[in-house]
C-alpha positions as CSV (number, residue, x, y, z in Angstrom):
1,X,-56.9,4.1,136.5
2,X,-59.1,3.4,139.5
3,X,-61.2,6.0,138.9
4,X,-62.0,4.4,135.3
5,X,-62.4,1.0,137.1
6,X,-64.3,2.5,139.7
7,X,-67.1,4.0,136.8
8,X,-67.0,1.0,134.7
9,X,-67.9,-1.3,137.5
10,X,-70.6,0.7,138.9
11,X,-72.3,0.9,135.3
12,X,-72.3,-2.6,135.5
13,X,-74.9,-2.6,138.8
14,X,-78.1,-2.5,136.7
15,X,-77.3,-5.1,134.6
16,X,-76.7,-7.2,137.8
17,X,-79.8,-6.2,139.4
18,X,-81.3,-7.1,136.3
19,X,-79.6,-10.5,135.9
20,X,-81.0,-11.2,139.7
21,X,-78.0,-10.2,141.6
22,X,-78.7,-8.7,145.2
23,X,-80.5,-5.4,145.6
24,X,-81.1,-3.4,148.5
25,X,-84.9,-3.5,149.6
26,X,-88.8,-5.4,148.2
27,X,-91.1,-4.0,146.3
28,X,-94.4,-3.0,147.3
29,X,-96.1,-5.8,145.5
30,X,-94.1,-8.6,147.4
31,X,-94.5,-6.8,150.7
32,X,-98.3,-7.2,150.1
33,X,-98.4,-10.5,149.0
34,X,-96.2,-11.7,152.1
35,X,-99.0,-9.2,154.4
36,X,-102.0,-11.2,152.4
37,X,-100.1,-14.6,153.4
38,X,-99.7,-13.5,157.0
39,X,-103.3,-12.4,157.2
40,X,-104.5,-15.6,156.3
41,X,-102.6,-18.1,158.3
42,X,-103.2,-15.5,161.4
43,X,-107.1,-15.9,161.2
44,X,-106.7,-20.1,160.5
45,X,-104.6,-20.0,163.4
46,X,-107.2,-18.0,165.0
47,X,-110.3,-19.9,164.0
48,X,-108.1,-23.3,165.0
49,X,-108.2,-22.0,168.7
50,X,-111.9,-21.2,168.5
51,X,-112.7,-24.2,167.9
52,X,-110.5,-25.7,170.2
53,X,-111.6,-23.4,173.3
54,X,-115.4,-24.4,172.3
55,X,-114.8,-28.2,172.2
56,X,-112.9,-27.8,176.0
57,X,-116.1,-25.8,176.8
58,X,-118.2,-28.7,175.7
59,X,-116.0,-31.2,177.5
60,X,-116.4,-29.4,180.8
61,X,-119.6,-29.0,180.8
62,X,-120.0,-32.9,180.2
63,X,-117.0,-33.2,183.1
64,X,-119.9,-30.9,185.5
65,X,-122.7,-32.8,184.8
66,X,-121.2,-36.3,184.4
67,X,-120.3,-35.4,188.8
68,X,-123.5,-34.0,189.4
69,X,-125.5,-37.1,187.4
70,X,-123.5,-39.7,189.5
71,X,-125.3,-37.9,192.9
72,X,-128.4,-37.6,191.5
73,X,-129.0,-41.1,189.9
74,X,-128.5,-43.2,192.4
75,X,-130.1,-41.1,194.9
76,X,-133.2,-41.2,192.3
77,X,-132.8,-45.1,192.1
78,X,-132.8,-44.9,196.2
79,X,-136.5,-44.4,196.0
80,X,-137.2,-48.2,194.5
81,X,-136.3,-49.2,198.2
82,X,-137.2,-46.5,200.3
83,X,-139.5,-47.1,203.5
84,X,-142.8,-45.7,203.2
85,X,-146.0,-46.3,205.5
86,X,-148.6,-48.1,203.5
87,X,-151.3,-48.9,206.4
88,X,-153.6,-51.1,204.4
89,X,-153.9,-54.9,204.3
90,X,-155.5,-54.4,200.9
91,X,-152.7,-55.3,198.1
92,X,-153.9,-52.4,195.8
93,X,-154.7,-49.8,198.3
94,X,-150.8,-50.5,199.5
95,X,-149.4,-50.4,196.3
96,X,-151.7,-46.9,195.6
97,X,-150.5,-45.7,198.4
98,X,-147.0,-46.3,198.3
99,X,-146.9,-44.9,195.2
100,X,-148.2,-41.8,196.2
101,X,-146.1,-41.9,199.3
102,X,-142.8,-42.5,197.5
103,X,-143.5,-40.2,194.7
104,X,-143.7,-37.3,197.6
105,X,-140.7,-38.2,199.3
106,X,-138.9,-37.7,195.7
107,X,-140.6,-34.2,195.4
108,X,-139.7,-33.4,199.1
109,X,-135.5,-34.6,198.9
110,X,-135.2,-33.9,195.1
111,X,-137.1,-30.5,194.3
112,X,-136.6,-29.0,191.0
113,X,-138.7,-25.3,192.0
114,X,-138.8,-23.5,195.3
115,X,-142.3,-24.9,195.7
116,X,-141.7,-28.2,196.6
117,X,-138.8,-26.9,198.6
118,X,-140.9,-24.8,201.1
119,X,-144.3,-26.9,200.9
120,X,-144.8,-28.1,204.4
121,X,-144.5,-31.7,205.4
122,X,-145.9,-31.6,208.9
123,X,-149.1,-34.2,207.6
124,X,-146.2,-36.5,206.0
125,X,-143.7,-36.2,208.7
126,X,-141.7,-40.1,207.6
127,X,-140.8,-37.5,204.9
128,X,-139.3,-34.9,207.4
129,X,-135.4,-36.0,206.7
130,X,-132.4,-33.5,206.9
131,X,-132.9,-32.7,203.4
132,X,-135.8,-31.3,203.2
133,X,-135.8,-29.1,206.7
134,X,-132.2,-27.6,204.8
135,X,-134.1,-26.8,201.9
136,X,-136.4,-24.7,203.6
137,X,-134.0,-22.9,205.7
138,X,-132.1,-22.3,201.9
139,X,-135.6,-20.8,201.1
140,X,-136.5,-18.7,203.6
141,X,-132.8,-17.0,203.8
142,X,-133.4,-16.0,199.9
143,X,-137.0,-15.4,199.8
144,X,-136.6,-11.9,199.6
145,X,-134.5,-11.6,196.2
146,X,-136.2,-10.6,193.3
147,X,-135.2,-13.3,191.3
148,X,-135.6,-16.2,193.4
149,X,-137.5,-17.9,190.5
150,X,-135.2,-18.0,187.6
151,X,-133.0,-20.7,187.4
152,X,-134.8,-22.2,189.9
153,X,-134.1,-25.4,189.1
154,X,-130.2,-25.1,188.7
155,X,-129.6,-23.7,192.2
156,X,-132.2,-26.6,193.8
157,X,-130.0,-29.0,191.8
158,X,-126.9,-27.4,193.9
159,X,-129.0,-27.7,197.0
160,X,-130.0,-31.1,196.9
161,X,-125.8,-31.9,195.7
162,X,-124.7,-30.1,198.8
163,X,-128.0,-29.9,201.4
164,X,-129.6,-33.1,200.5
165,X,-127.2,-35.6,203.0
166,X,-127.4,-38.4,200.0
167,X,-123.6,-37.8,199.4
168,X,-122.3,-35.5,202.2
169,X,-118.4,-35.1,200.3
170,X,-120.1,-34.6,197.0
171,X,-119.1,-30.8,196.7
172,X,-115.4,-32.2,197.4
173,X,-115.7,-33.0,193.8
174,X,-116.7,-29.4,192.1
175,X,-113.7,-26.7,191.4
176,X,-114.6,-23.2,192.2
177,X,-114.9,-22.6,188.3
178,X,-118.2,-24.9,188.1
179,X,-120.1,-22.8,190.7
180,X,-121.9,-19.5,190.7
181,X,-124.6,-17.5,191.4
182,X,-125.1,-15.6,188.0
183,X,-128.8,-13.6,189.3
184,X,-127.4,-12.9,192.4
185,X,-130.1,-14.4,194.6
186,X,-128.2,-16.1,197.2
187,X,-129.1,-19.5,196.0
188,X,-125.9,-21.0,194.2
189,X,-125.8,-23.1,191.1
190,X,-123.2,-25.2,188.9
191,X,-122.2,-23.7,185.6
192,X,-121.2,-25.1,182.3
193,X,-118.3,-23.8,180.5
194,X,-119.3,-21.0,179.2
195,X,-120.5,-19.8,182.9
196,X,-124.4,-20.3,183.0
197,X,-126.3,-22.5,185.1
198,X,-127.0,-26.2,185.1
199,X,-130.7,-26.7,184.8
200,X,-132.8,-29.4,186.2
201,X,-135.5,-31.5,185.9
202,X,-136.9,-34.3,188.0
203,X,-139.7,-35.6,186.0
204,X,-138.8,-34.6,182.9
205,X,-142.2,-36.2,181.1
206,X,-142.2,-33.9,177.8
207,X,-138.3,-35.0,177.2
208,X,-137.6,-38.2,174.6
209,X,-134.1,-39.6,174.9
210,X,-132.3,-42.7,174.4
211,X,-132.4,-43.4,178.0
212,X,-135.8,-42.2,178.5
213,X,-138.0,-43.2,175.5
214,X,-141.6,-42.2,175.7
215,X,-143.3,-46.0,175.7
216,X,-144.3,-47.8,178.7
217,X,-144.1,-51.2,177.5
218,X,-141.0,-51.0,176.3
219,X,-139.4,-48.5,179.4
220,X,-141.9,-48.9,182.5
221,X,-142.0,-46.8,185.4
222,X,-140.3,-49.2,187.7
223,X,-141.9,-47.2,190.3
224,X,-145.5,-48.7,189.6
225,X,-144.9,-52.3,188.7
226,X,-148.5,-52.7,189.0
227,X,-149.3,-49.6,186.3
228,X,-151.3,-48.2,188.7
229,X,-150.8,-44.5,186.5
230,X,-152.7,-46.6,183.8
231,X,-156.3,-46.2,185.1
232,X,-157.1,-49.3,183.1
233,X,-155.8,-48.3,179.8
234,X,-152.5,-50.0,179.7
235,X,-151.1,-47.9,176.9
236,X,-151.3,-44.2,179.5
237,X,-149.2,-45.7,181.9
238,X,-146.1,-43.9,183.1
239,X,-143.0,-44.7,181.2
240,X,-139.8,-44.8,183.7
241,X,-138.4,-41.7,183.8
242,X,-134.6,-39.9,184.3
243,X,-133.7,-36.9,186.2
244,X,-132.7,-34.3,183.2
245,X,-129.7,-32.2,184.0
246,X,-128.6,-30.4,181.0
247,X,-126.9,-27.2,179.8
248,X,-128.0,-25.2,176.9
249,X,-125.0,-25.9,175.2
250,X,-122.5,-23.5,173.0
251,X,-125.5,-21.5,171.5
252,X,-126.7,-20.4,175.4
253,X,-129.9,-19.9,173.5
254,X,-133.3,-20.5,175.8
255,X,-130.7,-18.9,178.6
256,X,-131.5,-15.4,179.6
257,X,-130.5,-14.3,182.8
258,X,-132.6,-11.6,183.1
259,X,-135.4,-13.3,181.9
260,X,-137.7,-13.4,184.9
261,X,-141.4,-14.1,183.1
262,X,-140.0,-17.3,182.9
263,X,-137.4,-20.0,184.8
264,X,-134.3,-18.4,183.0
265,X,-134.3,-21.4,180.6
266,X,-136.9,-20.4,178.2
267,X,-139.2,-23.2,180.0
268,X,-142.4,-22.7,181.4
269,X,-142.5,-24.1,185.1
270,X,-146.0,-25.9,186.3
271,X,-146.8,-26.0,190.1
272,X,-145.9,-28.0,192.9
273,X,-146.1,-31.4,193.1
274,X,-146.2,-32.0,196.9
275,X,-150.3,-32.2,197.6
276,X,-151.7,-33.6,195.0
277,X,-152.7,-36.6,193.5
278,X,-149.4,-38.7,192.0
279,X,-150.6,-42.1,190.8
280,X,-149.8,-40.6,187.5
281,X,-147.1,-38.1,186.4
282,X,-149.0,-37.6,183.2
283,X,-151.7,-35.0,185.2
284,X,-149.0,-33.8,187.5
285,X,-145.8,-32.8,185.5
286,X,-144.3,-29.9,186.1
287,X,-143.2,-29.3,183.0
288,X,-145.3,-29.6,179.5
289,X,-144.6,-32.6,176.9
290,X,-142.1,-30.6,174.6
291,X,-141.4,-27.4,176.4
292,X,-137.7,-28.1,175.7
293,X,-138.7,-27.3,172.1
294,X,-142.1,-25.1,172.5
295,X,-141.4,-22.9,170.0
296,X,-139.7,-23.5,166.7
297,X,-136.7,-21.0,167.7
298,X,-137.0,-23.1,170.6
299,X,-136.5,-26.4,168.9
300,X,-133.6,-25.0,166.7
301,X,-132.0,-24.0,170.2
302,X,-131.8,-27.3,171.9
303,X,-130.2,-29.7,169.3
304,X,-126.5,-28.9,170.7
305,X,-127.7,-29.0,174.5
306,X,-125.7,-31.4,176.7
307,X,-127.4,-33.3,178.7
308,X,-127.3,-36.2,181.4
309,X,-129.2,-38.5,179.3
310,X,-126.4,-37.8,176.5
311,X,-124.3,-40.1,178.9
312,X,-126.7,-42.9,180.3
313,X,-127.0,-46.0,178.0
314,X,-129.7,-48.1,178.8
């Protein structure tokens, strides 16, 4: 009698199964699908965290440079009231001259290339401050790496930050994670977030920004009230310019460590400043109008690089 119940009951299973009742394991079908499903939150979840990790990159590297720009500008707007030796009783001979004067103390305590760092200053010595005899030292203890002139002007930007005696706890405000010396010369520099140098610039000429625009009616050089760079022709005056610190940005692009025909940035550096004639920037950059974007790979590169001029509003 149980046996027959037994049999009938079990011959009822597949109908059950059939009906939707329980059954003992998925099919291969469903176990795909669910895989498929899996797969494709996984890589949103994935891409989600990309772009999260890039846009904390982004915000670090605006952290670095937004400490580094708040040494560097007002040490640059220092210069407006700096004491200079004029020696002439002759109003335009003075202002020529202090022009010149003041223009060389900015290449002396703010140099951008190795250059200006180790020019001598024995014929200018109101320009001999601490700065400047550090920088040298700096120099001479790295001159014989290899690659003492890429990234050049990142690791002066660290030296005038931490040498230069403008803001003597300034490096009080740097973690260990924004400093490096990626061509192991020596000569430190501060990094972005995704671990290459800071670049700098102190007369950035070729560069057009909102805080720099290229018109010197509009933005003077408030170092020449008289537009003494003009030469009579009031339109090739200086315009007032901003000390460029900027990082290439997510892309790294113009940013080749081991690019040494160059300055590491995919710039092309001119010569030093200290020496010659600066009435007017215009014949004594040391960098080319546009050699942020000299090349049209060049000038696809640069839109997502973060700069200080990103973050001054005029």
């Amino acid at each position: 009698m149980y046996i027959d119940r037994a049999i009938r009951d079990a011959g009822k299973a597949p109908a059950a199964v059939a009906a939707g009742g329980p059954r003992a394991a998925f099919t291969l079908v469903e176990l795909m699908v669910v895989l498929v499903i899996i797969g494709i939150l996984a890589s949103l979840t994935l891409a989600g965290l990309a772009g999260v990790r890039q846009r904390a990159k982004i915000e670090k590297t605006k952290s670095t440079i937004r400490k580094i720009d708040a040494v560097i500008q007002p040490m640059y707007e220092s210069y407006l009231t700096r004491r200079v030796p004029v020696n002439s009783a002759n109003p335009q001979v003075a202002a020529a001259t202090r022009l010149q004067n003041i223009r060389t103390l900015m290449a002396a305590e703010m140099p951008d290339n190795w250059a200006d760092a180790t020019v001598s200053l024995a014929s200018t010595p109101w320009a001999l401050t601490p700065g400047p005899n550090r920088y040298r030292r700096m120099a001479q203890a790295t001159s014989g790496h290899a690659n003492l002139t890429t990234y050049q002007g990142g690791e002066c930007l660290f030296m005038i930050v931490t040498l230069g005696g403008f803001d003597p706890w300034a490096i009080e405000n740097f973690r260990n994670d924004e400093i490096g010396d990626i061509d192991g010369d020596g000569a430190k520099e501060f990094q972005d977030g995704w671990g290459r140098p800071i670049g700098f610039i102190r007369w950035p000429v070729g560069f057009t920004s909102l805080a720099q625009p290229q018109d010197p009616v509009a933005n003077p050089d408030p170092f020449d009230p008289q537009k003494l760079s003009a030469q009579g022709n009031p339109a090739q005056a200086d315009f007032g310019l901003v000390p460029l610190i900027f990082s290439p940005g997510p892309d790294e692009a113009l940013n080749d460590p081991l690019n040494t025909q160059a300055s590491g940035y995919g710039l092309t550096p001119g010569q030093a400043v200290i020496g010659k004639s600066l009435l007017s920037l215009r014949t004594a950059m040391e960098f080319l109008p546009g050699s942020l974007s000299d090349s049209a790979e060049a000038a696809t590169a640069v839109r997502d690089n973060i700069t200080n001029h990103d973050l001054i509003k005029k």
